[in-house]
Backbone as CSV, one residue per row, in Angstrom:
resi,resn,N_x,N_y,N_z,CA_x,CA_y,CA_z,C_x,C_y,C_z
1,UNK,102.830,99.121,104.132,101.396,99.284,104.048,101.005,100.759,104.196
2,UNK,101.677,101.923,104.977,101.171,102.965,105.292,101.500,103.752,104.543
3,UNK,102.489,103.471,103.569,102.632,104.458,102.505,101.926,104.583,101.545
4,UNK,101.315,103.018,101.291,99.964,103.204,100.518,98.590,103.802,101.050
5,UNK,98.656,104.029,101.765,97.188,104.879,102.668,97.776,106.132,103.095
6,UNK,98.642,106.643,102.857,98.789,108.079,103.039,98.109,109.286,102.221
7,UNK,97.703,109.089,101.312,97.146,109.499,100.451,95.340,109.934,100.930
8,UNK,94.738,109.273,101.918,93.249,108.849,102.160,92.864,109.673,102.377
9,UNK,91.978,110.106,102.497,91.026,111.402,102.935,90.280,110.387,104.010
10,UNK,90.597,110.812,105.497,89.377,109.740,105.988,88.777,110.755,106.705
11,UNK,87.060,110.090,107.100,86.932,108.146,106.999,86.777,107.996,105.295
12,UNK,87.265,106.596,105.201,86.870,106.213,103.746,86.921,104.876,104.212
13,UNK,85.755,104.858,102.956,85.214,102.808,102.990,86.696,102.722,102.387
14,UNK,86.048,101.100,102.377,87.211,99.936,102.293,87.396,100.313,100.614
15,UNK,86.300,100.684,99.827,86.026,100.807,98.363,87.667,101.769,98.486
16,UNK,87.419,103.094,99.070,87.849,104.133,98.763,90.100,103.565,99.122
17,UNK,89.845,102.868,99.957,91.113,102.657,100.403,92.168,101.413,99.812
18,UNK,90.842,100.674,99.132,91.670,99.515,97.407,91.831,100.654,96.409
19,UNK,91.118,101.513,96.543,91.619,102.470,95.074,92.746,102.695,95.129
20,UNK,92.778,103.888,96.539,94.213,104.591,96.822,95.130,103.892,96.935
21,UNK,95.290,102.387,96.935,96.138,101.782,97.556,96.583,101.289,95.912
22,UNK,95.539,100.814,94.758,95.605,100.662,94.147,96.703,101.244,92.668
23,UNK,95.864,103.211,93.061,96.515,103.774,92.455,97.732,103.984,92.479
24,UNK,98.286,103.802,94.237,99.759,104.081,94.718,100.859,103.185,94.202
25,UNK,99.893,101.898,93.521,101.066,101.241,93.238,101.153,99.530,94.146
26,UNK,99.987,99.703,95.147,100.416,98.774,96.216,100.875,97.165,95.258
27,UNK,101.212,96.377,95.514,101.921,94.418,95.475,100.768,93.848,95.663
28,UNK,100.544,92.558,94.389,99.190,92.077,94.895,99.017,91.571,96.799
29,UNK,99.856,91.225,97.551,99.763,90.603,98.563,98.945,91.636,99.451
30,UNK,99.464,93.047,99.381,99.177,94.108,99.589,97.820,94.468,99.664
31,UNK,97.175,94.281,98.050,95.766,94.866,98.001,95.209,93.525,98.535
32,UNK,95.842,92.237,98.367,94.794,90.803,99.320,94.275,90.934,100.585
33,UNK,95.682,91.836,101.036,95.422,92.053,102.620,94.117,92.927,102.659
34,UNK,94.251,93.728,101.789,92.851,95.062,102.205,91.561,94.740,101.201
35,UNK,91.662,93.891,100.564,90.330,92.972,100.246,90.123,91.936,101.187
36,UNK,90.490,91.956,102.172,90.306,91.222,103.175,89.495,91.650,104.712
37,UNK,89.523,93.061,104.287,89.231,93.499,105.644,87.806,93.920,105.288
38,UNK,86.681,94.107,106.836,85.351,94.132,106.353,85.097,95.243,105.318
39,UNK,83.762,95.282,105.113,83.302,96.376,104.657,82.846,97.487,105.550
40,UNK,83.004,98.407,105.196,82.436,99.715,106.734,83.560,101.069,105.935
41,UNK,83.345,101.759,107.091,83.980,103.174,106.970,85.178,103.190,107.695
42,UNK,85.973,103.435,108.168,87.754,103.598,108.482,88.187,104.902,108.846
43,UNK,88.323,105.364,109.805,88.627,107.250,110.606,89.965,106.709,110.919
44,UNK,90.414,106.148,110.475,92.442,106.584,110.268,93.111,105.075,110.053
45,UNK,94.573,105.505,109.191,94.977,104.272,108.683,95.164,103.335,109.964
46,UNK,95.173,103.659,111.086,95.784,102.522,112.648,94.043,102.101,112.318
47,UNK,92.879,102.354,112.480,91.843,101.655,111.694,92.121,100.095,111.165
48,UNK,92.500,100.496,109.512,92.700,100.211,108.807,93.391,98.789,109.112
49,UNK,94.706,98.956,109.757,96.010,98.383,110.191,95.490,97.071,110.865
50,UNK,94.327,97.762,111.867,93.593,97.012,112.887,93.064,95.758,112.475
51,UNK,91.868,96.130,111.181,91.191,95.196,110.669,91.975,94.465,109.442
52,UNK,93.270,94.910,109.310,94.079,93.773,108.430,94.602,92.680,109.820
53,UNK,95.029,93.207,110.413,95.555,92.411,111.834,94.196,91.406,112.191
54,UNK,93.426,91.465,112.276,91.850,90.458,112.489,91.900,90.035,111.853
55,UNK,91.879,90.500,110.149,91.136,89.416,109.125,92.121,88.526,108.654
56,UNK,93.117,88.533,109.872,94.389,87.669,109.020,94.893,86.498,110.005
């Protein structure tokens, strides 16, 4: 998962972090997980990590 968010400029919405994750290449299971997590802004991938860990 963190190799696909290495790339981020944060904070970035959830928009900004299906792109990057998108562009990187991520596995559909991958981008399910992060269409999964709310909508809002994100100040670092452990963030990120957090609200896949909740919405799952």
């Amino acid at each position: 998962m963190q190799k696909h968010l290495g790339g981020i400029d944060y904070p970035a919405t959830k928009e900004d972090i299906l792109a990057s994750a998108r562009e990187s290449g991520a596995d559909d299971d991958i981008m399910k997980a992060l269409e999964a997590i709310p909508d809002g802004e994100y100040d670092a991938p452990t963030a990120v990590s957090s609200a896949i860990a909740d919405a799952n």
